[in-house]
N, C-alpha and C positions, 0 to 999 in steps of 0.2 A: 701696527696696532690692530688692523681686521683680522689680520692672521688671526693673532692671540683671541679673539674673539671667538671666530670661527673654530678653533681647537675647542674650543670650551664649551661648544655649543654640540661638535661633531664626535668629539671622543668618547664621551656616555652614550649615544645613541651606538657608538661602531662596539664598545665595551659589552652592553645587551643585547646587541647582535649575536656575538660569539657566547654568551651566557645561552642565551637562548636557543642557538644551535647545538650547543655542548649538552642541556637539556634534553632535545630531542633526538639525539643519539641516544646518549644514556636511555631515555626512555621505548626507544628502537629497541635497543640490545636486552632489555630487561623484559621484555615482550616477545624477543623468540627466546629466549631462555627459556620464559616458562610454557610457552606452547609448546617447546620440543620436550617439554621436563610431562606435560599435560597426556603428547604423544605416548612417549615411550613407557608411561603408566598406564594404556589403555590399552598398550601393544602386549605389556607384560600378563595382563587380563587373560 
């Protein structure tokens, strides 16, 4: 019976964990995109 508790308690915290990771990738990646997109408009100048 604590198991089941403990699942219940610990699965949404480990679930927004990987959300939240998966977030800040994405948001990594979407950030040198445009710095190199920022770059190579300033190099074409």
């Amino acid at each position: 019976m604590t198991k089941k508790s403990a699942n219940k308690f610990i699965a949404p915290i480990v679930i927004a964990g990987i959300t939240v990771g998966f977030f800040i990738s994405a948001y990594k990646f979407v950030l040198t995109k445009t710095k190199q997109a920022g770059e190579q408009m300033q190099q074409a100048e």
